[in-house]
C-alpha positions as CSV (number, residue, x, y, z in Angstrom):
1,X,64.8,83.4,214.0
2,X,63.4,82.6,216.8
3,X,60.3,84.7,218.6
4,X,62.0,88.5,219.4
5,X,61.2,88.0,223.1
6,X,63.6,85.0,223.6
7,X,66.3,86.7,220.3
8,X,69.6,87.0,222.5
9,X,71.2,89.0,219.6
10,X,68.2,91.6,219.1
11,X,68.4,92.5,222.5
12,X,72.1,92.7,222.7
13,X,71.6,94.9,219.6
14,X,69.0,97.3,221.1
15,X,71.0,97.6,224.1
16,X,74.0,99.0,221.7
17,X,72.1,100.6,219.9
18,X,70.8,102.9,223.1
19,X,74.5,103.0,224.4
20,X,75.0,104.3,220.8
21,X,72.3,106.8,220.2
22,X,72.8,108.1,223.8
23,X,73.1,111.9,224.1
24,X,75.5,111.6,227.5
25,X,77.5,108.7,225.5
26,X,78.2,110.6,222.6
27,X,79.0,114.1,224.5
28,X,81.6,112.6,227.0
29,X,84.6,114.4,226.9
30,X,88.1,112.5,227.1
31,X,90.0,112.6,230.1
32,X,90.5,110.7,233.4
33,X,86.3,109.4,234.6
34,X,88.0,108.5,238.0
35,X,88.7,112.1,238.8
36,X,84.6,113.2,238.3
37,X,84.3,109.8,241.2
38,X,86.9,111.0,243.0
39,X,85.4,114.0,243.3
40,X,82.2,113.0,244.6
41,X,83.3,110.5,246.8
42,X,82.8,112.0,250.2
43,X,79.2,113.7,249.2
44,X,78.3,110.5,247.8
45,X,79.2,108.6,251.0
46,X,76.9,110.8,252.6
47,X,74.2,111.1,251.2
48,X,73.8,107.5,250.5
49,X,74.9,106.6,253.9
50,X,71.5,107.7,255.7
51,X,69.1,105.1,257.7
52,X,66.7,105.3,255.1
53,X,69.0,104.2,252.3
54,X,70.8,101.7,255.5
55,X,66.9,100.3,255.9
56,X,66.5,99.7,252.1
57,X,70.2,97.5,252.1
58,X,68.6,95.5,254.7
59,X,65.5,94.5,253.4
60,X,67.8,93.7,249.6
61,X,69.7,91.7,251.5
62,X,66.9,89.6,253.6
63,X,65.7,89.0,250.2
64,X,68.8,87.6,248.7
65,X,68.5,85.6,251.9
66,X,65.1,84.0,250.8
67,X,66.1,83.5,247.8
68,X,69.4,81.4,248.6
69,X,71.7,83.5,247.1
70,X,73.6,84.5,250.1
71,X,74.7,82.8,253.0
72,X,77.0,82.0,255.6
73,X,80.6,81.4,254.2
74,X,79.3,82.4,250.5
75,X,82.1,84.2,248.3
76,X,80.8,87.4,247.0
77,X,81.6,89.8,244.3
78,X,80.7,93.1,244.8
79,X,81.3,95.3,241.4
80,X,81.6,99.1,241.7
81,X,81.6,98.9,245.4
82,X,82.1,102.8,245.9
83,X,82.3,103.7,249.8
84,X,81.2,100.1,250.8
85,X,77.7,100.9,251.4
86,X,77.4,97.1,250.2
87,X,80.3,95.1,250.7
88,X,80.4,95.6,254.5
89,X,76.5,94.3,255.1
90,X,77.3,91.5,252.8
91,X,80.4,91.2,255.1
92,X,78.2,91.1,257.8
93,X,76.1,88.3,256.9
94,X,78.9,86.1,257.1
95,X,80.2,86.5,253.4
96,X,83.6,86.7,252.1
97,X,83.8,89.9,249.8
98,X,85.8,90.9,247.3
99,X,85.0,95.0,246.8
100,X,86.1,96.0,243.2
101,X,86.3,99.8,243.2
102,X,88.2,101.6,240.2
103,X,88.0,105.1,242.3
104,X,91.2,106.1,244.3
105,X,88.6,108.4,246.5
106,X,86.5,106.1,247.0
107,X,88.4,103.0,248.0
108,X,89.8,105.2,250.8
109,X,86.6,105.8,252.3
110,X,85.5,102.1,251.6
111,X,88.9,100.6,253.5
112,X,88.4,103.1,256.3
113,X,85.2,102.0,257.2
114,X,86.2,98.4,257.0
115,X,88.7,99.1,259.6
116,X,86.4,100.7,261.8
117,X,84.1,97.7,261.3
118,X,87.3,95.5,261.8
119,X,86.0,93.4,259.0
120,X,88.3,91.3,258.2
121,X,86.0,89.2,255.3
122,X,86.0,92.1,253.1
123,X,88.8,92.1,250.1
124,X,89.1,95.5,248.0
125,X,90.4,95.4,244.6
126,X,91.3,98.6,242.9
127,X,90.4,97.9,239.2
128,X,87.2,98.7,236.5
129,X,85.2,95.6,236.4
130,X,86.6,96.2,231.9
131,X,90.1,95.5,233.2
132,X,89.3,91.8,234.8
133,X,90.7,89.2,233.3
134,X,88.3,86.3,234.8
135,X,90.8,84.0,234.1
136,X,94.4,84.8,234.8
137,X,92.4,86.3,238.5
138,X,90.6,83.1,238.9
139,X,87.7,84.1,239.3
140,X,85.8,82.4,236.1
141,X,83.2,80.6,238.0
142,X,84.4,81.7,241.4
143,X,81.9,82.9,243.3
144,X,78.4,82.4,245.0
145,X,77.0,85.9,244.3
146,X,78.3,88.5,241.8
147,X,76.6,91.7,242.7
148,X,76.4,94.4,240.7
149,X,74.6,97.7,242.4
150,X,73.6,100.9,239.9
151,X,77.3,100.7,239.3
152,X,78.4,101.9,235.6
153,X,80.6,98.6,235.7
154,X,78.0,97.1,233.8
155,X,77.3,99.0,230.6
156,X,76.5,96.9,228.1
157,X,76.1,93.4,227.2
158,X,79.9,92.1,227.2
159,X,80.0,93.2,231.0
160,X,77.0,91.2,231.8
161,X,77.9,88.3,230.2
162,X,81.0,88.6,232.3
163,X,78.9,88.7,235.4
164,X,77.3,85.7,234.8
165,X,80.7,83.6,233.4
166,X,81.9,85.0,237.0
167,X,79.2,83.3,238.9
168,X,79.7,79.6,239.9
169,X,77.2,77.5,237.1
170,X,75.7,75.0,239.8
171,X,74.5,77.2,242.7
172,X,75.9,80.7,241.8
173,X,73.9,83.6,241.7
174,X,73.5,87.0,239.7
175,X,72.0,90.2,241.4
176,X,72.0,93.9,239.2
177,X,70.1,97.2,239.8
178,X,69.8,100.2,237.9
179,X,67.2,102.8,237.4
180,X,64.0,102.2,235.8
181,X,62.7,104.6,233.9
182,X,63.2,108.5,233.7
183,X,65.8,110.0,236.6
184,X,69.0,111.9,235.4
185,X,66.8,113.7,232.1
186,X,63.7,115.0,234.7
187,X,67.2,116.3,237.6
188,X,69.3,117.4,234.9
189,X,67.2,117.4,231.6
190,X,66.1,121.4,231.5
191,X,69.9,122.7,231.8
192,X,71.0,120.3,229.5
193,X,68.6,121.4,226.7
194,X,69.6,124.7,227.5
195,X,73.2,123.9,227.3
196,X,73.1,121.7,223.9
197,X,69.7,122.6,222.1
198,X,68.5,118.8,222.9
199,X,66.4,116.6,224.7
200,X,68.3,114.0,227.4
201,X,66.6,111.5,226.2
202,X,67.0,107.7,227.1
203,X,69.3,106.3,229.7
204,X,71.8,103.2,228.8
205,X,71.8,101.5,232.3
206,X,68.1,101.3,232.4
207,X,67.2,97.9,234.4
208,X,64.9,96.9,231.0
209,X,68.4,96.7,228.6
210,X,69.8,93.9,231.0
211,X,66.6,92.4,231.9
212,X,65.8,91.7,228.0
213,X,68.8,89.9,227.3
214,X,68.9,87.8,230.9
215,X,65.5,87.1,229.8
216,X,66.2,86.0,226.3
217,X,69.0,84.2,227.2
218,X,66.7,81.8,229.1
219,X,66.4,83.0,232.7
220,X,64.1,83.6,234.5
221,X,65.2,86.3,237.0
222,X,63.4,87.4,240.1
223,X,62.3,91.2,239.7
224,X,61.7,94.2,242.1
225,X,61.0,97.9,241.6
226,X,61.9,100.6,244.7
227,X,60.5,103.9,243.9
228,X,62.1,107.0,246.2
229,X,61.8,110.7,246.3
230,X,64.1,113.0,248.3
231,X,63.4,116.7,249.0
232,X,66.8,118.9,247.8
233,X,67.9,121.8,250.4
234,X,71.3,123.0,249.5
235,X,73.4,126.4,249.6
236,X,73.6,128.2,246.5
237,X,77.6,126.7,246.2
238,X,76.4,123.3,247.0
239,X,73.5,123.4,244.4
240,X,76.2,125.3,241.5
241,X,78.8,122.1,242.4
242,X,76.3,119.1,241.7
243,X,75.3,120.9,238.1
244,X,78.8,121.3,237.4
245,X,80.3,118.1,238.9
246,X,77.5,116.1,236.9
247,X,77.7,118.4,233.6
248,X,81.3,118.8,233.5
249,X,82.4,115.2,231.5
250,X,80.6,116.7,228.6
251,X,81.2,120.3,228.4
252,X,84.0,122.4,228.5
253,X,83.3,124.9,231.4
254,X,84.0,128.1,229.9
255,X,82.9,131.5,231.9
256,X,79.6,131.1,229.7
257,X,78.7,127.8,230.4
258,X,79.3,128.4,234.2
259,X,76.9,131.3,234.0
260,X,74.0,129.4,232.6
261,X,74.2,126.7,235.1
262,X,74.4,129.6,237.9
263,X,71.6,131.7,236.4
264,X,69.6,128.0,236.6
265,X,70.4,127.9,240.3
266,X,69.1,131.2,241.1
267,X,66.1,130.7,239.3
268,X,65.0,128.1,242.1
269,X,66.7,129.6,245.0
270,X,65.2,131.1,247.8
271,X,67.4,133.4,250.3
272,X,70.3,131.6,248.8
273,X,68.8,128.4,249.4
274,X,68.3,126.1,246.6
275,X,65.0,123.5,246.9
276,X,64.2,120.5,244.7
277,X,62.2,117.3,245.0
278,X,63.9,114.5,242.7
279,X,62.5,111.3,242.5
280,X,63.4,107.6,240.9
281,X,63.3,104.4,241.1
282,X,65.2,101.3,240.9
283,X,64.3,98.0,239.4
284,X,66.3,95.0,241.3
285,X,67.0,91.4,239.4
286,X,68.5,88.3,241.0
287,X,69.2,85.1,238.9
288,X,70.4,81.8,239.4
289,X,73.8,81.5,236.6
290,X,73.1,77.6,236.6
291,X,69.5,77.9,235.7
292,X,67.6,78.4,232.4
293,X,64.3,77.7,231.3
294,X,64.2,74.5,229.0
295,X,64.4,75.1,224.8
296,X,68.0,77.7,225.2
297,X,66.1,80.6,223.5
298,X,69.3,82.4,223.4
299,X,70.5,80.1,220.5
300,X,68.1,81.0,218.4
């Protein structure tokens, strides 16, 4: 065996290993995931719709600029694409987009803002980035950019790899972020241990599971961490429906559960106001599928 840092399979067996000792992976409940992102659709495409959050797009997508992995003409892959906070400033650089989006909710904001955009480069997909078949869709080694954005698409090391055998081998390029470090355990963390007696600890899509294996697997990735913080001011109902929309794919809401999670709101409201600060940050990676360092650690 070679050195652990450049070991494909121990990384691929740490990041199943966290996927497997997860607390939120082995609470989930059965039933349909797409109704919790239906759901949320319309919040989400709010609050993630701002200038700040517009700003930060931007600057992501001068850098994938710089970096030559989009362009003018260049076919892009946008996995998880939600409301299309991505897929139409991609579509604005010139790129032909293909949106992937599993969630009925969401796709119907995503196509109504590409008509309002008359965009007519931007492609939408219904489907989970699981159910792709690379090759009866074409699309093994098909495209200039596969991007992958804090999407759940990605949640483990077969759907990477996938991302990568997507990605054209002489010229294509692989972008993924996901949180680094604590976020849904420090928003979430002190009702769930009152819920279930235990600590949310971990997180599976952490940017440092992915980053280990690209980086074992011989590339050399470009890397960038965006810290944020955003100050909560909700209604009471508001505040009541986040707990219980987040909470809800792992717990039955019986009449006890939904008075914990109300008592936790009124603890930190204020004339029916509730007030939090949550912070996090995102760690960004862009890779070149063509290109790896010389030796192929990965086959060791």
């Amino acid at each position: 065996m070679r050195a652990t840092d450049n070991n494909r399979q121990l990384w691929e067996e740490r990041w199943l290993a966290a996927v497997a000792d997860s607390p939120m992976r082995r609470r989930r409940r059965g039933g349909d995931a797409m109704q919790r992102w239906n759901k949320m659709a319309g919040d989400f495409a709010e609050k993630t719709s701002d200038k700040v959050n517009g700003d930060k797009r931007q600057k992501t997508i001068a850098w994938l600029g710089e970096l030559g992995a989009l362009r003018q003409g260049a076919r892009v892959l946008d996995i998880g694409a939600g409301p299309g906070n991505w897929a139409l400033p991609l579509a604005a650089t010139g790129a032909e987009v293909t949106a992937l989006e599993p969630a009925e909710g969401m796709v119907e904001i995503l196509q109504g803002r590409i008509r309002a955009a008359e965009a007519e480069n931007i492609t939408v997909r219904r489907a989970t980035w699981q159910e792709i078949d690379l090759d009866a869709d074409g699309w093994r080694g098909s495209f200039d950019l596969v991007f992958a954005s804090m999407t759940p698409g990605v949640d483990g090391p077969e759907m990477l790899h996938k991302m990568i055998a997507a990605s054209r081998q002489n010229g294509g390029f692989c972008y993924l972020s996901a949180f680094a470090g604590k976020h849904w355990q420090e928003w979430y963390g002190e009702l769930w241990r009152k819920l279930f007696d235990e600590d949310l600890s971990g997180h599976v899509n952490d940017i440092i599971h992915p980053f280990n294996l690209v980086y074992a697997m011989g590339y050399r990735p470009e890397l960038r961490f965006e810290s944020w913080e955003r100050q909560i001011c909700w209604p009471r109902d508001k505040a009541i429906e986040d707990f219980t929309t987040h909470l809800e794919s792992y717990i039955e809401l019986t009449a006890e559960v939904q008075a914990t999670i109300a008592a936790h709101v009124d603890a930190r409201c204020r004339d029916g106001v509730f007030r939090d600060s949550r912070s996090g940050c995102r760690g960004m990676m862009v890779w070149a599928a063509g290109k790896r360092s010389a030796g192929r650690p990965d086959e060791g």
